[in-house]
C-alpha positions in Angstrom: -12.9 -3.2 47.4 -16.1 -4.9 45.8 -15.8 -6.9 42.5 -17.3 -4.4 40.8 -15.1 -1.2 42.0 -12.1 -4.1 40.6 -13.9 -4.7 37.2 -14.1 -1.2 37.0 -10.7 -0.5 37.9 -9.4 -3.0 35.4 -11.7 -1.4 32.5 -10.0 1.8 32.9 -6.3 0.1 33.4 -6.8 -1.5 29.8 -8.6 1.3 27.9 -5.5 3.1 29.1 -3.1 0.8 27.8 -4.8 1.0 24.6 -4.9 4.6 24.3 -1.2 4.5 25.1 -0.5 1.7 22.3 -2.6 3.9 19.8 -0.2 6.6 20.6 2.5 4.8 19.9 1.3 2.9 16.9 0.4 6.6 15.2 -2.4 8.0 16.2 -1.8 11.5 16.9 1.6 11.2 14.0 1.6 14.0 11.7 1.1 13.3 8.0 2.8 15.7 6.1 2.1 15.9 2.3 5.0 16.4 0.0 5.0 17.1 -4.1 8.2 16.6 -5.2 10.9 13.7 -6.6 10.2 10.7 -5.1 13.5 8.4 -4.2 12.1 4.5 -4.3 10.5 5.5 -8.2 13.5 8.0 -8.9 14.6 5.5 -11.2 13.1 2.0 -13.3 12.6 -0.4 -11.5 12.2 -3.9 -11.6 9.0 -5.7 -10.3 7.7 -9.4 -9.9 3.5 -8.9 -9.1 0.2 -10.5 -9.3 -2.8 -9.0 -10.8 -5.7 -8.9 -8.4 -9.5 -8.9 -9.2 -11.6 -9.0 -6.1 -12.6 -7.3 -2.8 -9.4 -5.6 -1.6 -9.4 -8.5 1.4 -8.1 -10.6 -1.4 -4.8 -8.2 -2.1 -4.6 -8.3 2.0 -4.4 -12.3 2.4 -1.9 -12.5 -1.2 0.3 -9.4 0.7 0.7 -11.5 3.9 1.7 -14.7 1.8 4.1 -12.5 -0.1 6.0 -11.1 2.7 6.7 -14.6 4.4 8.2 -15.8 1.0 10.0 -12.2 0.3 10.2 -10.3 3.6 13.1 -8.0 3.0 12.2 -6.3 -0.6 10.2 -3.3 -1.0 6.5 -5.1 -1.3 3.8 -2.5 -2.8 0.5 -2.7 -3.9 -1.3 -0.5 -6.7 -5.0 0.3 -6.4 -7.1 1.1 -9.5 -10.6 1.3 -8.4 -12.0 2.9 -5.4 -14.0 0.2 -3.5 -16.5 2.7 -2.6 -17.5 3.2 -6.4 -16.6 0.0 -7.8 -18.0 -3.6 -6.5 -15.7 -5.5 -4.6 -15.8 -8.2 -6.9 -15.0 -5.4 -9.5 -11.6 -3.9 -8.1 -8.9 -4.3 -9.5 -5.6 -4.0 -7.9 -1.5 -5.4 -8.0 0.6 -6.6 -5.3 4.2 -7.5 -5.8 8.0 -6.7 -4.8 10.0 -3.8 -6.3 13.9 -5.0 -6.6 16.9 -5.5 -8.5 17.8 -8.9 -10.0 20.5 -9.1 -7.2 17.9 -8.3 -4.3 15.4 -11.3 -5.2 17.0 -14.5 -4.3 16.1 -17.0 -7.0 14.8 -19.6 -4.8 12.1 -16.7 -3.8 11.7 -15.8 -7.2 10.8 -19.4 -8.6 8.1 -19.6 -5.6 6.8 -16.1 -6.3 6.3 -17.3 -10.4 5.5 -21.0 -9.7 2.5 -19.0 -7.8 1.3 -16.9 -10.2 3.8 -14.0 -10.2 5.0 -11.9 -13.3 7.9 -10.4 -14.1 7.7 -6.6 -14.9 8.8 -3.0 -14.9 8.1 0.5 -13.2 9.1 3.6 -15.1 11.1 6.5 -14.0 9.1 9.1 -11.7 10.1 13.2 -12.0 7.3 13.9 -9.6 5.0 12.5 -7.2 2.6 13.3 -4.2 3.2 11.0 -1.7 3.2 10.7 2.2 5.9 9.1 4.5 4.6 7.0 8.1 6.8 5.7 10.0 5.0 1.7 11.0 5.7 0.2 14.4 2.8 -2.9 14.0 0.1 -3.4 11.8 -2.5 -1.1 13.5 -0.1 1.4 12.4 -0.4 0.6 9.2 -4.3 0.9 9.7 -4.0 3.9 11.2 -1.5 5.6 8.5 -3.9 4.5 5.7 -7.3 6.1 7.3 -5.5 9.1 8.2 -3.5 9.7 4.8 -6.0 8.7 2.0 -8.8 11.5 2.7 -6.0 14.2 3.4 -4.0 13.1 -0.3 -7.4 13.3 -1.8 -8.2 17.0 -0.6 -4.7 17.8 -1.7 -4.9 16.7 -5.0 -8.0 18.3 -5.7 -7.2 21.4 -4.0 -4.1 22.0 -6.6 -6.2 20.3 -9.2 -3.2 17.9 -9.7 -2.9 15.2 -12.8 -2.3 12.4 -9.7 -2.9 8.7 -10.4 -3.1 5.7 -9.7 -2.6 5.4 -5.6 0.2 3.1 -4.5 1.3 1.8 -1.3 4.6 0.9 -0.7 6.2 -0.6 2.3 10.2 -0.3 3.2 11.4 -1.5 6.1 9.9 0.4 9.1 8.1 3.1 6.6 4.8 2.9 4.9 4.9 5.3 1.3 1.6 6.1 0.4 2.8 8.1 -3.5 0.3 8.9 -6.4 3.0 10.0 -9.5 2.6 12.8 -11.5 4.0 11.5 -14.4 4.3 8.1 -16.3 1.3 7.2 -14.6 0.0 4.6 -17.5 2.8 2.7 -17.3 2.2 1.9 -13.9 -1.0 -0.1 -15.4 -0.4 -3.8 -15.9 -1.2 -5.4 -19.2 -4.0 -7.3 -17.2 -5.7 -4.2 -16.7 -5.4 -3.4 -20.3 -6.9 -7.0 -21.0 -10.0 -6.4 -19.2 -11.0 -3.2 -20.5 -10.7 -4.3 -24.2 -12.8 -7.3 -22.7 -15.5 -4.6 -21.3 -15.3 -2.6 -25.1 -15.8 -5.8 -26.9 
């Protein structure tokens, strides 16, 4: 066997394996929509977050900091502006952790406040539209997002549904990618609010 028959036998062994770990991390999953209750928003909730204004790499680096400090609470993010209309400099977005005074151990919480962290609330949800993918590694998370986002979209214009703002919400082994159908200007942080009096002054 020449060296290059080899290299070309080892090209083909890897693009396998990665094929293989594509399957597994989600690719051919199917994303099935639901409209309906939505358990982790079924009741309020408390929330400790941070207000993000910046390209959405910026909610990325603050949500890996946040899971070594708080690993086992639900961690979420809320996105207000779509980065394809908006500057990046311009989005605005939250990350934070949704869970019960109990759930946050207080050594965590002073870290989370000490950097920058709020306290906070999230209503009650009757309805929401919102997608369930299972996550075995982060490339599933990757994949989940591609895959759901443009499918939510056509869904919520297709029924012509009231469906704002997008959230992500990760449990466990599950990414939750929800839009509420109801409530949803609660789920708009006073820093929000702040900024768009700023831009009407």
């Amino acid at each position: 066997m020449t060296i290059t028959q080899l290299l070309i036998l080892l090209s083909l062994a890897v693009a396998i394996c990665f094929y293989i770990y594509l399957i597994y991390s989600g690719l051919y999953r199917e994303v099935i929509i639901e409209k309906s209750k939505f358990s982790l928003l079924a009741k309020p909730s408390t929330i400790v977050y941070k207000f993000i204004r910046g390209p959405h790499k910026l909610w990325h680096r603050a949500f890996n900091q946040l899971a070594k400090i708080q690993p086992d609470c639900k961690s979420f993010g809320i996105f207000y502006d779509n980065p394809q209309e908006i500057a990046g400099n311009e989005c605005r977005s939250v990350i934070g952790v949704m869970a019960n005074e109990d759930e946050l151990q207080q050594e965590n919480l002073e870290k989370l406040i000490q950097d920058g962290y709020l306290k906070g609330s999230f209503p009650s949800v009757k309805s929401a539209v919102y997608v369930k993918f299972p996550v075995n590694n982060y490339v599933s998370v990757i994949l989940g997002i591609r895959k759901i986002y443009p499918l939510m979209n056509s869904f919520i214009r297709k029924f012509r549904l009231n469906a704002y703002p997008f959230m992500e919400i990760y449990e466990k082994s599950n990414l939750y990618i929800v839009t509420p159908l109801d409530n949803q200007d609660k789920f708009y942080v006073p820093e929000y609010h702040n900024i768009e009096k700023k831009k009407e002054d």
